[in-house]
Every structure is written in C-alpha cells, then in structure tokens.
C-alpha positions as CSV (number, residue, x, y, z in Angstrom):
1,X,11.6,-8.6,6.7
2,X,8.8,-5.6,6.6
3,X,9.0,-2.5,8.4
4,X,5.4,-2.4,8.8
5,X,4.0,1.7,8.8
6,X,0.7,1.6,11.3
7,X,-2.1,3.4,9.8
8,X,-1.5,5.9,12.5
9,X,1.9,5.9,10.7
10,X,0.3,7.3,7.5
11,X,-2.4,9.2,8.9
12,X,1.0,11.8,9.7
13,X,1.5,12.2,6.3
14,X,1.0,15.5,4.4
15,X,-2.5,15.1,2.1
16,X,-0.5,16.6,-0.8
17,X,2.4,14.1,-0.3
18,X,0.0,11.3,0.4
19,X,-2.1,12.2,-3.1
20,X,1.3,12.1,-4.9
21,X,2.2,8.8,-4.2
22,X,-0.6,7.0,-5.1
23,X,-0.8,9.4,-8.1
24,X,2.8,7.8,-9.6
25,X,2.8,4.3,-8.9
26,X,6.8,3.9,-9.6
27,X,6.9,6.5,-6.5
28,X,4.8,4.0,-4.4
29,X,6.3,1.1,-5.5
30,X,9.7,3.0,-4.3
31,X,8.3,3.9,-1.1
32,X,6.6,0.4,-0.3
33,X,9.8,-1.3,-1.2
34,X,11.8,0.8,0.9
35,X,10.3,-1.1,4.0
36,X,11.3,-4.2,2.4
37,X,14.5,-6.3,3.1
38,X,15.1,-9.8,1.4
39,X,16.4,-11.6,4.4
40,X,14.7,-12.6,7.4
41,X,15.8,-9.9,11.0
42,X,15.0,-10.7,13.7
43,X,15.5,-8.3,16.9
44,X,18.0,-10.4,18.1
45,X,20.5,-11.0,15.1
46,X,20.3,-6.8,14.6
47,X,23.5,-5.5,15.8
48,X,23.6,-1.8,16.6
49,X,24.3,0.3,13.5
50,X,23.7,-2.6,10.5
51,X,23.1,-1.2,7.3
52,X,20.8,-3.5,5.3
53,X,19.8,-2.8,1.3
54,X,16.0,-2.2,0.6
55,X,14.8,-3.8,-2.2
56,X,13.9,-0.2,-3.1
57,X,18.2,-0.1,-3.7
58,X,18.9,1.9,-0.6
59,X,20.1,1.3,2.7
60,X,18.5,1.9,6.1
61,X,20.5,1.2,9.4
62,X,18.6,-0.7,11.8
63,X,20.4,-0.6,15.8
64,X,18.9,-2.8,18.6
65,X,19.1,-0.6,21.7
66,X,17.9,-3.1,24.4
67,X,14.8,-3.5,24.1
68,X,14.1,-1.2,21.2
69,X,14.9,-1.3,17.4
70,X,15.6,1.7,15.7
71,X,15.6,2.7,12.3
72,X,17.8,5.3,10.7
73,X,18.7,6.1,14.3
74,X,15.5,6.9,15.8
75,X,13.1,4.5,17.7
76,X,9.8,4.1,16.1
77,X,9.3,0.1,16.4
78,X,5.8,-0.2,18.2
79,X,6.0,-3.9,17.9
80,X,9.1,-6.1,16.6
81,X,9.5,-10.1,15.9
82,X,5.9,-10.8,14.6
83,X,7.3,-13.5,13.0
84,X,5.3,-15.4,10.2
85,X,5.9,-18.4,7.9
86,X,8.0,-16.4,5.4
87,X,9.7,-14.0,7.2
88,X,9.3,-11.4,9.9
89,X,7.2,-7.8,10.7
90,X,8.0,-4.8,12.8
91,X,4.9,-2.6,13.0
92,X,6.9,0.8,12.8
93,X,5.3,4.9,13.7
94,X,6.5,6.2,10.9
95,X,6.8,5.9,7.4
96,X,10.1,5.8,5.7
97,X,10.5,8.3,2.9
98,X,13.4,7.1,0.3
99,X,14.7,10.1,-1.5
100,X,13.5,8.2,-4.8
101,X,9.8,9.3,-3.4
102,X,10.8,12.9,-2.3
103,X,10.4,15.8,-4.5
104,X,13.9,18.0,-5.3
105,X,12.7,20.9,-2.9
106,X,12.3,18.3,0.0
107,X,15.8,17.5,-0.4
108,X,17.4,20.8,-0.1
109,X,17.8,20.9,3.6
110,X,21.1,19.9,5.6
111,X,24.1,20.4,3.5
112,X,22.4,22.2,0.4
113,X,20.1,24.5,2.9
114,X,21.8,27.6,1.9
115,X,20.5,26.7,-1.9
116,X,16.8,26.1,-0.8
117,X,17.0,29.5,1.4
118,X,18.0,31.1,-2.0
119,X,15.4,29.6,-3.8
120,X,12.9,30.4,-1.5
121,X,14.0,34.1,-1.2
122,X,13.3,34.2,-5.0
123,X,9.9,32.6,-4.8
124,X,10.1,30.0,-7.0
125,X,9.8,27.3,-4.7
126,X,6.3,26.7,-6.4
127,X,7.7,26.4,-9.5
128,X,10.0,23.9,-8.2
129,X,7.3,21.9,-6.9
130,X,5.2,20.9,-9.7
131,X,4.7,17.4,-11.1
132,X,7.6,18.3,-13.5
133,X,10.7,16.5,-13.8
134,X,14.6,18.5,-12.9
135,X,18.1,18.2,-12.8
136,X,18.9,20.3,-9.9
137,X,23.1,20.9,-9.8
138,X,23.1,22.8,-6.1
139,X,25.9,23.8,-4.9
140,X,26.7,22.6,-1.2
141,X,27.1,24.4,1.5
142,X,30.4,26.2,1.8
C-alpha cells in the first residue's frame, strides 16, 4: 500500500526542508518509506484507528470515516482504492514527515515546548539547526 503525496503535496514543503532531503539520501529513503506499508489496504478493510508499521519502522494510524480515510487523524486522502496489480494507492495532500527525517529543533514542540522556548530565548536555535548531528536529553514539560 502507498500513501501517495500529490505534487501539490510537496510543492507545501519548506525549500530548506525540501533541499535537505534530497541532500541525505538515508533521510529520503526514511521519508519515502514512511508512505509505505507491506500489505495490501484497501478503504474497506481499514477500521477506524488501525495502526499499521511503515517499512520506514514506524507506525501511522489510518481511520475510515465514511467516506474518507484519514491518516494520523486528519483527512488528507484526495483519492483512495487505485488499486493496481501489486497492491493499492491513496493519492494523499500532504506529505508525511517521520521524526527519522525531522531535525531535533522540529521536534521540540508539544511536550518538550517549554525546552525549545528556552532555547530560542538563548538564540541558539541556529546553532541547533545545522547539518550537524546531536544528542538532545530535554527535559519534558513539568
């Protein structure tokens, strides 16, 4: 099963972002196998809520509400059940962004926010940012 991205889909991503990824291939390789699955899922076997591994090594939860599919809880399928001799695509609006292909400052939102707001007030989210690698041990939010 492919979770197809329209080109729409990836004309919404930053140009920084977008040079990144095809600038580190394991990154895109991440990416593109993040809207992979190995089994064939159709609209009509999906039951609401079903986690399904990538072959990236992460899940994504794919719902059937009526008539739309939703991924990671939020309806983006433009077109589902295009089905073809090996499997099936859903031409999705959006491209889905493993952590694997995110950068350690894009992951300091939700429940390590107060961490990014510190690192920010220092200003050394540049820093941060390069193409360098880190171990970040953030505290969460209290």
């Amino acid at each position: 099963t492919i979770f197809a991205p329209t080109n729409d889909a990836f004309d919404k991503i930053d140009g920084e972002v977008m040079e990144r990824l095809l600038r580190d291939k394991d990154v895109l390789k991440a990416l593109l196998n993040y809207h992979l699955l190995d089994s064939v899922q159709c609209s009509e076997a999906i039951m609401a809520g079903t986690s399904y591994e990538t072959l990236e090594g992460n899940n994504i939860e794919i719902g059937c509400d009526g008539e739309s599919l939703t991924v990671n809880g939020i309806k983006m399928v433009l077109k589902k059940d295009i089905v073809t001799s090996n499997g099936v695509i859903h031409l999705i609006d959006q491209v889905l962004m493993p952590d694997s292909a995110k950068q350690v400052m894009d992951l300091l939102g939700g429940s390590l926010s107060t961490f990014g707001d510190m690192v920010a007030e220092l200003g050394i989210t540049t820093e941060m940012m390069a193409d360098a690698e880190y171990t970040l041990l953030a505290p969460l939010n209290a």
